[in-house]
C-alpha positions as CSV (number, residue, x, y, z in Angstrom):
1,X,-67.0,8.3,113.7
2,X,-70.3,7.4,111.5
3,X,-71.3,4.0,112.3
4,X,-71.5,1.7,109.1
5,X,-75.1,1.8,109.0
6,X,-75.2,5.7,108.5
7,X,-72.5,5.4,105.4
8,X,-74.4,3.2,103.4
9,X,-77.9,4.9,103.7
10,X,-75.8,8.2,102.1
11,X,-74.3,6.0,99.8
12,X,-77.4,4.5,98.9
13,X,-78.9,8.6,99.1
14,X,-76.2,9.9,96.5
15,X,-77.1,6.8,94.0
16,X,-80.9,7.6,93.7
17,X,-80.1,11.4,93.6
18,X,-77.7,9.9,90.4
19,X,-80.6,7.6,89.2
20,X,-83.5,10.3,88.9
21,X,-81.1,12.6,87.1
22,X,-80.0,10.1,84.7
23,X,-84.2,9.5,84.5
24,X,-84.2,13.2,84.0
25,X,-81.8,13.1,81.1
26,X,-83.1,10.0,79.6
27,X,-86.4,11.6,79.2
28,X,-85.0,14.5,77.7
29,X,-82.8,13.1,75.5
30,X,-86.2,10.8,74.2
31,X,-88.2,14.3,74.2
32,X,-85.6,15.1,71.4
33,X,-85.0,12.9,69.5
34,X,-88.7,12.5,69.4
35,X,-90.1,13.6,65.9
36,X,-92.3,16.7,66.1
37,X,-96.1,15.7,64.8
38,X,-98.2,18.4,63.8
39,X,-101.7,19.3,65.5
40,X,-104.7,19.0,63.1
41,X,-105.8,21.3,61.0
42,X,-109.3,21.7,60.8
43,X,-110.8,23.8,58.2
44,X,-113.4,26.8,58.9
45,X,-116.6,26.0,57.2
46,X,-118.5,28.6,55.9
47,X,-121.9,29.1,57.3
48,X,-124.5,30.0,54.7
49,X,-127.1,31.6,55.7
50,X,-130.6,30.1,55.2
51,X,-132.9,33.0,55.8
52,X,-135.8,30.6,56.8
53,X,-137.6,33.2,59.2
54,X,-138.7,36.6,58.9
55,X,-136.2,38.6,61.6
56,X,-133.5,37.4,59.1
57,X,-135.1,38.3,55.9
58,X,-136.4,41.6,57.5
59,X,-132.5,42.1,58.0
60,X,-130.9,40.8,54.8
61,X,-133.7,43.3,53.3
62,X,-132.5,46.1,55.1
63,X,-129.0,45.5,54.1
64,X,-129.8,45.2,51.1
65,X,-131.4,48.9,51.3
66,X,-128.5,50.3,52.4
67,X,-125.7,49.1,50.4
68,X,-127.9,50.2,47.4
69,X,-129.0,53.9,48.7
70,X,-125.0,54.4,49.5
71,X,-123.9,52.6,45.9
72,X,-126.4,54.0,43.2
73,X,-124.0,52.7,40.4
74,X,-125.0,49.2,41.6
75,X,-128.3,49.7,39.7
76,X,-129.0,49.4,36.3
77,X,-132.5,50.8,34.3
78,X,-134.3,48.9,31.7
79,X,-137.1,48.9,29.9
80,X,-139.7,47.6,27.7
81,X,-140.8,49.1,24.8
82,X,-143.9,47.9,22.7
83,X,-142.6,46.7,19.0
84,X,-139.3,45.5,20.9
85,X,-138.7,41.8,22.2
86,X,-135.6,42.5,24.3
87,X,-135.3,44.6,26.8
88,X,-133.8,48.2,26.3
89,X,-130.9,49.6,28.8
90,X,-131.8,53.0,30.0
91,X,-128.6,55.4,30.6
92,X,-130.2,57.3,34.0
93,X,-133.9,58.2,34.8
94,X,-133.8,60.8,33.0
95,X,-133.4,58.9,29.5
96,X,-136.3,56.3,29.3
97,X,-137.8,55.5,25.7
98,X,-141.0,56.4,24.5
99,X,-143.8,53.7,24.4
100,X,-142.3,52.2,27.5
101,X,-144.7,49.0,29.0
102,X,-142.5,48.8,31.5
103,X,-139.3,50.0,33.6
104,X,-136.7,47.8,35.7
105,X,-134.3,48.4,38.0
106,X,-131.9,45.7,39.1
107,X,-129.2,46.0,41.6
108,X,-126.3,43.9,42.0
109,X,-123.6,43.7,44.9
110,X,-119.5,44.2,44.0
111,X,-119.5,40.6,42.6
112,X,-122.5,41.3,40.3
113,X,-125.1,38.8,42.1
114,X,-128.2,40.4,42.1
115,X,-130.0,41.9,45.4
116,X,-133.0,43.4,44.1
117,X,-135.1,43.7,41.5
118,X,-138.1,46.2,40.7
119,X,-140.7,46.1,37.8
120,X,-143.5,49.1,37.5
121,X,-145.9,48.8,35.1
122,X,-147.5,50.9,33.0
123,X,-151.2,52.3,33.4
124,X,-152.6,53.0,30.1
125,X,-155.0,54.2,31.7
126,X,-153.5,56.6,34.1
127,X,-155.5,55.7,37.2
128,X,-152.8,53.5,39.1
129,X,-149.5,53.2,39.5
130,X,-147.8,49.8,40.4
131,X,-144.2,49.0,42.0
132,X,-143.3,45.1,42.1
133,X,-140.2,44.1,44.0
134,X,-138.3,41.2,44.9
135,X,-135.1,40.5,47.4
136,X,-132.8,38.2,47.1
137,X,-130.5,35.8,48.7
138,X,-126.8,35.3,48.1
139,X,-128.1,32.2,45.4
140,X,-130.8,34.5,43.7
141,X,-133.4,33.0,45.5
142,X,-136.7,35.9,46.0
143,X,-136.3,36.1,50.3
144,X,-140.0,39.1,50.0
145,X,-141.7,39.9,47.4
146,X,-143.8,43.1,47.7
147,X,-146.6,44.3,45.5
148,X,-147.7,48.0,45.8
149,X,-150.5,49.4,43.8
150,X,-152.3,53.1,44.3
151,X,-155.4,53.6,42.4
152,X,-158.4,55.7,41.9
153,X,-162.0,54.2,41.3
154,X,-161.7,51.8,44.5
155,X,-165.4,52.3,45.5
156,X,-164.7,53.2,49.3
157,X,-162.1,55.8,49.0
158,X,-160.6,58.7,46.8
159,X,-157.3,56.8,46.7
160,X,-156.5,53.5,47.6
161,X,-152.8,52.3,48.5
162,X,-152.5,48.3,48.9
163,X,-149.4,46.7,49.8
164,X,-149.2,42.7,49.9
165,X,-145.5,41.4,51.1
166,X,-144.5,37.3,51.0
167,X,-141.6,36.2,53.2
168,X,-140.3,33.0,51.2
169,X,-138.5,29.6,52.8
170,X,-135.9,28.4,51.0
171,X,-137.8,25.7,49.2
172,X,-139.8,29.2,47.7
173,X,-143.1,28.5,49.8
174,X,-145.1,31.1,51.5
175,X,-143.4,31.6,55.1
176,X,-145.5,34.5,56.0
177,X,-147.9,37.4,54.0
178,X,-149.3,40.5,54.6
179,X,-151.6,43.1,53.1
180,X,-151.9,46.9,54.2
181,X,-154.7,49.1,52.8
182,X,-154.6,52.5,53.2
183,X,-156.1,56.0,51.9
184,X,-154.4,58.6,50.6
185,X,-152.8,60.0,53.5
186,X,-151.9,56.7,54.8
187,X,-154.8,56.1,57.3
188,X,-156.1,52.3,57.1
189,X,-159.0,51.6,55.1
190,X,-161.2,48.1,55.6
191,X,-160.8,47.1,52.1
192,X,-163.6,44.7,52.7
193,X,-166.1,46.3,50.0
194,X,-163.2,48.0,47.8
195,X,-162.2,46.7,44.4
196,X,-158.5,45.6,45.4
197,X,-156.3,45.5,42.1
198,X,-153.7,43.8,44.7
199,X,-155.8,40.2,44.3
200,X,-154.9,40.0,40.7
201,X,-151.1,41.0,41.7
202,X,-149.2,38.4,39.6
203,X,-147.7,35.6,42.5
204,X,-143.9,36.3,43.3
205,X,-141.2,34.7,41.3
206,X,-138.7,31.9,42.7
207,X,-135.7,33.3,41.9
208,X,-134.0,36.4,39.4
209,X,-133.7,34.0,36.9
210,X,-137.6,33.8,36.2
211,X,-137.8,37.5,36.2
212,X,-137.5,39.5,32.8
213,X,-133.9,41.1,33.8
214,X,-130.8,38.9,34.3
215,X,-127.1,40.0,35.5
216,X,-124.5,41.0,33.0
C-alpha cells in the first residue's frame, strides 16, 4: 500500500501538470485576444545618381550611345539658316535647307529628357569641319562635353584632328580634361608648334537649357 508521503507528492505532481497547462492556455488565450499591430513600412528611396567621377560618366555616356544607335527616332535635326532667328526642323539628313550656319541633333530618351546634344558648324571656308557634343544627366545637366575639329593649314601637318573632352561635377566645374591631336590617319602629332583651332573651342555649356535646341 503507498505510504502517505508518496500520495501527496503525485497529488501535488498532477496539480502543477494542471497549472502549466492552464499557463499554457492563458497565454494563448492573451495571444488572441491580443490585437494584431502591423510591422513598419519603410519606403524605398530612390537613389539618384550623381555622376561625380569619370568611370560613371564614361558609363552613362556609353548608355547613352547605345540606346540612341538602337532608337534612331529618338533624334531630331535642326538647323540654322542665315535670315532666320529660330531654328528650322529638318525631316531626315537628307532634307537640310540651303544657307545652313549650322545643324543639331538632339536626342531624347522615352520620356522626352534629353541625352545628347550635337552642334556642327559650318566652314565657310571649307578647310575644317567641327562636331560639338554634350551628354547629359537624368536633370539636363552636361556630364562631357567634347569638341572635335579637323583642319587643313595647321603648320605641322597635312591634316590635323584635335579632340578636347571635359568630364563635369555636378556643381558644372571641370572634374577632368583631355586633348588628343592627331594626323590624318590617326597617328599623334605634338601639337606644340601647330595652330590648334581647338583653344578657341567655345567652353561647354551647364546644362541643355543654355544650348540653342530645347525638348518638345
Amino acid at each position: 500500500m503507498p505510504s502517505r508521503a508518496t500520495v501527496i507528492a503525485g497529488r501535488l505532481s498532477a496539480v502543477a501538470l494542471l497549472c502549466i497547462g492552464c499557463a499554457n492556455a492563458d497565454r494563448r488565450e492573451e495571444t488572441a485576444r491580443a490585437p494584431v499591430v502591423a510591422a513598419p513600412v519603410v519606403a524605398a528611396v530612390a537613389v539618384v545618381p550623381q555622376y561625380a567621377d569619370t568611370a560613371s560618366i564614361d558609363a552613362r555616356v556609353a548608355e547613352i550611345d547605345r540606346y540612341l544607335e538602337t532608337h534612331p527616332g529618338q533624334v531630331s535635326l535642326y538647323a540654322s539658316v542665315e535670315g532666320q532667328a529660330a531654328l528650322v526642323p529638318v525631316k531626315d539628313s537628307t532634307a537640310w535647307p540651303d544657307e545652313v550656319s549650322s545643324s543639331y541633333n538632339l536626342g531624347v530618351d522615352s520620356l522626352g529628357r534629353p541625352l545628347w546634344h550635337l552642334e556642327s558648324p559650318t566652314s565657310g571656308s571649307g578647310d575644317w569641319y567641327a562636331i560639338v557634343q554634350h551628354w547629359f544627366a537624368p536633370d539636363g545637366r552636361t556630364i562631357l562635353y567634347e569638341f572635335r575639329i579637323s583642319g587643313f593649314s595647321a603648320g605641322c601637318t597635312d591634316i590635323l584632328r584635335e579632340t578636347w573632352r571635359v568630364y563635369l561635377d555636378p556643381a558644372g566645374r571641370t572634374l577632368a580634361e583631355s586633348r588628343r591631336y592627331t594626323d590624318k590617319d590617326g597617328t599623334p602629332v605634338h601639337a606644340e608648334d601647330c595652330e590648334r583651332r581647338s583653344d578657341d573651342a567655345p567652353a561647354p555649356k551647364a546644362s541643355v537649357r543654355d544650348l540653342p535646341v530645347l525638348p518638345k
